[in-house]
C-alpha positions, 0 to 999 in steps of 0.5 A, a space after each residue: 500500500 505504501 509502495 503504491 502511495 510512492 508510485 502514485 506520488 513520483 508518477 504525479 509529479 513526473 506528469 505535472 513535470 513532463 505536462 507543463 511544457 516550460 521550456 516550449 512555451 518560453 521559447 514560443 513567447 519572447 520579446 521581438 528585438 528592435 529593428 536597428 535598420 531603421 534607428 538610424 540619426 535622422 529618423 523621427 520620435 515615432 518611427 523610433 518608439 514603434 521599433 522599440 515597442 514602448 516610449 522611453 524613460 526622458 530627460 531635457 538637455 536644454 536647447 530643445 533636446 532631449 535624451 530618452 533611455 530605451 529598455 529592452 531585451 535581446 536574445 530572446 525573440 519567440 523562436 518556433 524552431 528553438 522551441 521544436 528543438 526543445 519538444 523533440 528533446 523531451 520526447 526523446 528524453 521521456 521529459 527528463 531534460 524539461 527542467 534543463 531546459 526550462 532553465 536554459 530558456 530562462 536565462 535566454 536574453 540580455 537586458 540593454 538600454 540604447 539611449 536616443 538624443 532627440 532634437 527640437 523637431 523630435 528627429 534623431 541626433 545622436 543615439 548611445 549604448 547598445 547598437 548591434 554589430 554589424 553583419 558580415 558579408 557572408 551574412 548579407 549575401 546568405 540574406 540576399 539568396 535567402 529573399 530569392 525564395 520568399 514568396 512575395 506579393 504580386 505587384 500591379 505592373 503599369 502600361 507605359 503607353 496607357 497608364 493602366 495597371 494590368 496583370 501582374 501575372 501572366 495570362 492564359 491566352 487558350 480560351 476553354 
């Protein structure tokens, strides 16, 4: 009877353990990175607090400027593969890499903040802190080959001689 009480406890907590699914569901949910493409001097207010997803912390410097602090996180971007890894290894491993995982999952990520200096017409002059490196060549190239096949919406071509718009697909010139 005893045994069975032991069982049954050991096989409950394992399910709740296996069940929860931690290290899956961190790995889907997570903080979309800044697009540091388009923070850049120059660029307005708006356009900037849309790429980081929140308004800053301000602080005036006279003249009409002002500085505003951007916190945020990097490294921990949902991620559907990550988290297809981490189911495949928990079924492989019957759960027993979850809390592993889980705390791999937890630890993904780094705080940073990039401060802005913006000028009286609320454009950018000035940005400071965290900005990522810049991509390498070999990047870029895989990224240029990479948008070759990326299904992307058909735009309407116009016809120079009329104006009008017309297909921007060919059409099947056989009628049925």
């Amino acid at each position: 009877m005893l045994t069975l009480r032991i069982l049954t406890t050991v096989c409950g907590l394992y399910a709740m353990l296996i069940l929860s699914g931690c290290s899956i569901a961190m790995a889907l949910h997570g903080n979309k990175e800044p697009d540091f493409e388009y923070i850049k001097i120059g660029a307005t207010k708006e356009e900037i607090e849309f790429e980081f997803n929140q308004s800053g912390t301000s602080k005036e410097l006279g003249d009409g400027k002002t500085e505003v602090t951007y916190k945020y996180e990097v490294g921990n971007s949902p991620n559907p593969g990550r988290a297809a890894v981490n189911g495949y290894v928990d079924l492989y491993t019957l759960g027993l890499a979850e809390p592993i995982l889980t705390l791999i999952e937890l630890f993904q990520g780094d705080d940073v903040e990039t401060g802005i200096v913006y000028g009286p017409d609320k454009r950018v002059l000035e940005i400071h802190g965290y900005t990522p490196p810049q991509a390498s060549a070999e990047l870029k190239a895989a990224q240029e080959e990479q948008e070759k096949y990326v299904r992307k919406r058909p735009t309407p071509k116009t016809d120079t001689s009329t104006g009008t718009a017309g297909p921007s697909q060919p059409q099947n010139a056989t009628a049925p």
